[in-house]
C-alpha positions in Angstrom: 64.7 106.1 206.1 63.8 109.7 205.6 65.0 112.8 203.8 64.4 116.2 204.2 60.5 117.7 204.3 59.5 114.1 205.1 60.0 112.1 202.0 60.2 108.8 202.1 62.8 106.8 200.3 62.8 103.2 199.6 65.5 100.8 201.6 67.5 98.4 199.6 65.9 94.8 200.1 69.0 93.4 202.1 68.4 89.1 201.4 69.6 86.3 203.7 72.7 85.0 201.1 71.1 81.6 201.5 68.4 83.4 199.0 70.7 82.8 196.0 70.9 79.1 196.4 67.4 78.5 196.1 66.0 77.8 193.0 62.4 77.3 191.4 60.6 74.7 189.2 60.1 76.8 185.7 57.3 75.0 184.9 54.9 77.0 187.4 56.8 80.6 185.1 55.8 78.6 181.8 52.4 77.6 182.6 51.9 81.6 184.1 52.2 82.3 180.7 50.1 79.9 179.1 47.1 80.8 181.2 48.5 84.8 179.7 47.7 83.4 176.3 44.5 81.5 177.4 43.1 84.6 178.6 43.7 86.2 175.6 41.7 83.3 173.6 44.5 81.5 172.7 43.9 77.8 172.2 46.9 76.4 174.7 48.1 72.3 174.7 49.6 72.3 178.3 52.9 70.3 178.4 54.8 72.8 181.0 53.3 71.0 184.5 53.6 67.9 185.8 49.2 68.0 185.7 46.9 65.1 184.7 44.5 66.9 182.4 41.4 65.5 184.0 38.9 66.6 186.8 39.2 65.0 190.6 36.7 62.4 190.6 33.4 63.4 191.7 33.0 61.0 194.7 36.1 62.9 196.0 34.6 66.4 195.2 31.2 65.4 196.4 33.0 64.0 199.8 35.0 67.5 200.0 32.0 69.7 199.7 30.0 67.4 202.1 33.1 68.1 204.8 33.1 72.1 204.1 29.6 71.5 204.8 29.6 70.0 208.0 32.4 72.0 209.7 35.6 70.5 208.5 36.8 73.9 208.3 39.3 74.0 211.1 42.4 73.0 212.0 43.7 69.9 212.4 46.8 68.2 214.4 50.2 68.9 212.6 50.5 65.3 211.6 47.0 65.3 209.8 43.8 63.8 211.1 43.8 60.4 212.6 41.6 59.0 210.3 43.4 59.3 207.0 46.8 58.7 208.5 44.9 55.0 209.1 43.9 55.1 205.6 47.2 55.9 204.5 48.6 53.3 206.7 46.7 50.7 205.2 46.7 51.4 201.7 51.0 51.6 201.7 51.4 48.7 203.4 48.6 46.8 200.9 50.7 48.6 197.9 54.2 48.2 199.0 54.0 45.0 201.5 55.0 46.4 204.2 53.7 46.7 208.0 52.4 50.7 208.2 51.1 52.3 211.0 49.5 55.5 211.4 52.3 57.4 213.3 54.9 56.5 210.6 52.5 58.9 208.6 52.9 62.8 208.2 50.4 64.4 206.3 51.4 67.3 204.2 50.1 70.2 201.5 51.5 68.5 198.6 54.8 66.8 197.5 57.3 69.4 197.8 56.8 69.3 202.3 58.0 66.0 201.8 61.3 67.2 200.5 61.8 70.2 202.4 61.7 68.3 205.5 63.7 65.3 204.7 66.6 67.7 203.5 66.2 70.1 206.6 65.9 67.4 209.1 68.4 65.2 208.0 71.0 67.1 206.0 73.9 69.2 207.4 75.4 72.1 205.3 78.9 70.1 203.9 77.2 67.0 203.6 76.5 65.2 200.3 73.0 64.0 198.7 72.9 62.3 195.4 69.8 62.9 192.9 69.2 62.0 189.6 69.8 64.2 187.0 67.7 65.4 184.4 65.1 64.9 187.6 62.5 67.2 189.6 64.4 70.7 190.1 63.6 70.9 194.0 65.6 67.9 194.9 69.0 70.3 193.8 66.9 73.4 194.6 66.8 72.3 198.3 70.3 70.7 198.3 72.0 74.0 197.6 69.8 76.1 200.2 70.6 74.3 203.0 74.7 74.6 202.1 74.9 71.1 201.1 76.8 69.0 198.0 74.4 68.4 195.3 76.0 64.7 193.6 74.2 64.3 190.5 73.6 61.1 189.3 73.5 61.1 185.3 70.2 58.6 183.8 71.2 58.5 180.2 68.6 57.4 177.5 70.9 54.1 176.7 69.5 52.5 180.3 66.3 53.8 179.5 66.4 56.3 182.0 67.3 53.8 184.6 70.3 55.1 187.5 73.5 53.1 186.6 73.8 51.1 190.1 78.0 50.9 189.4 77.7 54.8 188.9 76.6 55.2 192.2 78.6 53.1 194.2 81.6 55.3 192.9 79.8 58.2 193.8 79.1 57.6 197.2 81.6 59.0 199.8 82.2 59.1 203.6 80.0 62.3 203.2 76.8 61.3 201.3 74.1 61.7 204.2 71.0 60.4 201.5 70.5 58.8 198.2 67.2 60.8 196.5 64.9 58.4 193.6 62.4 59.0 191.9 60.1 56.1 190.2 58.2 56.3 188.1 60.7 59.4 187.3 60.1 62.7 186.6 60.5 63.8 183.8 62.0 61.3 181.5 58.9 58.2 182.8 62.0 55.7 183.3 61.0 53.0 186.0 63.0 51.2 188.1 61.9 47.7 188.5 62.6 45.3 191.6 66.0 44.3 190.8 67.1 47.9 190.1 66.2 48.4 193.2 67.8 45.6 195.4 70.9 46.4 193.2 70.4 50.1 194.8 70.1 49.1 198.4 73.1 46.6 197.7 75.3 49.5 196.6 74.0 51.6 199.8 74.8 48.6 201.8 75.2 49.3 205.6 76.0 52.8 205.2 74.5 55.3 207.6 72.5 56.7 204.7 68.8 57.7 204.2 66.8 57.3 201.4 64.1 59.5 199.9 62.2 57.7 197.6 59.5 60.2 195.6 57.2 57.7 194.2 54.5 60.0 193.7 53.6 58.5 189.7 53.9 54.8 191.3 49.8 54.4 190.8 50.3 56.0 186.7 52.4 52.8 185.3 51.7 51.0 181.6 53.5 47.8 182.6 55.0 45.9 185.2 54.4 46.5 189.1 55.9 49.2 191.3 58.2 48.0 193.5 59.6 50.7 196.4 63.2 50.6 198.3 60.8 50.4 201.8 60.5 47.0 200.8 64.1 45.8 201.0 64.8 44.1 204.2 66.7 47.3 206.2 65.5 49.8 204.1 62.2 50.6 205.5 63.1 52.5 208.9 66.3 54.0 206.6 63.7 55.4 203.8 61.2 58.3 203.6 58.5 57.4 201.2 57.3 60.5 199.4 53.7 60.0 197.7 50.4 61.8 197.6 46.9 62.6 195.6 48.3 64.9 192.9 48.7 62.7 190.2 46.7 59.9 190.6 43.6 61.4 191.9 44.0 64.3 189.7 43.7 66.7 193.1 47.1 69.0 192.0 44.9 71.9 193.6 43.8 70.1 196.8 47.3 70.5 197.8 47.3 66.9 200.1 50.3 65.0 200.0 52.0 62.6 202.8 55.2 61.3 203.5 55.7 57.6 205.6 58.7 57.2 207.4 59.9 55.8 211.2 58.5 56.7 213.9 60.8 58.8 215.8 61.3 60.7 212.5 57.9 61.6 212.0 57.2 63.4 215.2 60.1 65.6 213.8 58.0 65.4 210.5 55.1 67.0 212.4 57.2 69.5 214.4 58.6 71.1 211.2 54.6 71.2 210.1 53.8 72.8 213.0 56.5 75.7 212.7 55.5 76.2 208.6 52.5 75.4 207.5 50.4 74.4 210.8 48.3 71.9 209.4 47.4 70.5 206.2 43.7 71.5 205.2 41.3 69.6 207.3 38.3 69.2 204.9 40.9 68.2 201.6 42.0 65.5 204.2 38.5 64.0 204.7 38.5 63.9 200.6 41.8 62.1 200.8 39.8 59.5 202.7 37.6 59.2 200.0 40.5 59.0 197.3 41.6 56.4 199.0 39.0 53.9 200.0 36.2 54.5 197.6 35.6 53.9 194.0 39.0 53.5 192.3 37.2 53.2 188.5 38.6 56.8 187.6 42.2 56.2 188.7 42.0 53.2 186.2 40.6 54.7 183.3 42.7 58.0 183.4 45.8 55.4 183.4 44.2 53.5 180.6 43.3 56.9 178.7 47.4 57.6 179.3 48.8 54.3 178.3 46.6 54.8 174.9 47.6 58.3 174.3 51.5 56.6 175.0 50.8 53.9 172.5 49.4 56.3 169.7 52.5 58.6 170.2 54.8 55.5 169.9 
């Protein structure tokens, strides 16, 4: 708009309402600051980001720099390259015994596309989705943008963190559209273990009710074995397993992340890529190769070089 003598004055920034439903992770605002005080020569312990505090193995970075070196600089298809969505494949059906294929598998930049998707493909505004609470912000974040119920469901310090399988079958309704977990969890580290889980998918029962199941810390674990929902016989084509290279490869900054889910659902996956983000980074993906298939040494040592730092706390 213009006043008189051509002056120019500023417009008030009119926001979709949906805007003030969104929320953020605080984490990223804390750790802004830290790096504030680093730069001033503070000396900073970070505890504000969900960040292992060690480099990406160099296999992985040497593979990464060899791929921006040979042209792997373009895009890719929507879904990820063919090649890692294989490795992928194989390595979830070795880790959670199932049968994976390669177009059950959508490559994504990071964690968080995972969770965007699954709400906005899935979820209408009115419906309900139940999430742990304390857990990752996004899960309510997401909820509440797209006009739906956020049912939160309380892990309390007396279970050790662990959901309370009787508390959710009274909280499921005729209107709960998905059941969000997260093990190992963030940010309280409670796990559930295989029974927790079968109780789970008992208490879902036949229900026409998805499952997102973040198990993105299910490589970081001091005891016991990791054992996902996409096991349960009936559960695999009704879950979308969230997981990626963050954590255990230490590759926050690589931004490479998938989610595994049916079929039919993951060509819906790759559409919602398509209209956001395009592709995922083509020469990160050739690294995720690497993280996957080569020398696994680091991955065990950084969760050794946890589990001491755990014990020494204790």
């Amino acid at each position: 708009m213009t006043a008189g003598r051509g002056i120019t004055t500023p417009t008030q920034l009119r926001l979709a309402k949906r805007m003030a439903r969104l929320g953020t992770e605080t984490a990223f605002e804390v750790l802004m600051r830290a790096r504030a005080l680093e730069a001033q020569g503070r000396d900073i312990i970070h505890l504000e980001i969900g960040e292992p505090d060690f480099d990406t193995p160099a296999n992985v970075v040497e593979t990464g720099l060899k791929a921006l070196k040979n042209g792997w600089t373009h895009y890719s298809p929507s879904a990820g390259l063919p090649q890692l969505r294989e490795a992928i494949a194989k390595d979830v059906s070795r880790s959670r015994g199932i049968q994976c294929t390669a177009d059950e598998v959508v490559v994504v930049p990071g964690g968080k596309p995972t969770i965007f998707y699954a709400f906005m493909a899935l979820v209408e505004e009115g419906d309900e989705v139940i999430y742990p609470n304390p857990g990752f912000p996004i899960y309510e974040s997401m909820i509440n943008f797209l006009g739906a119920k956020p049912v939160p469901i309380h892990l309390r310090e007396e279970k050790d963190f662990r959901l309370d399988v009787n508390e959710l079958a009274d909280l499921i309704t005729d209107r709960t559209r998905m059941v969000v977990l997260n093990s190992p969890h963030n940010p309280t580290s409670g796990i559930l273990d295989e029974q927790d889980v079968r109780d789970i998918a008992e208490a879902i029962g036949e229900r026409d009710i998805m499952v997102l199941s973040d198990e993105i810390y299910s490589r970081l674990i001091f005891e016991g074995k990791h054992f996902s929902i996409m096991a349960v016989d009936g559960f695999k084509d009704r879950t979308i397993l969230l997981d990626g290279f963050s954590k255990t490869y230490a590759m926050t900054g690589w931004r490479l992340g998938y989610g595994v889910m049916r079929a039919d659902l993951a060509q819906h996956f790759s559409r919602l890529m398509t209209n956001s983000n395009s592709c995922t980074a083509s020469f990160t993906q050739v690294a995720g190769i690497e993280a996957l298939e080569g020398d696994q040494t680091s991955v065990e040592n950084m969760c050794a070089e946890f589990k001491r730092r755990r014990d020494r706390f204790v």
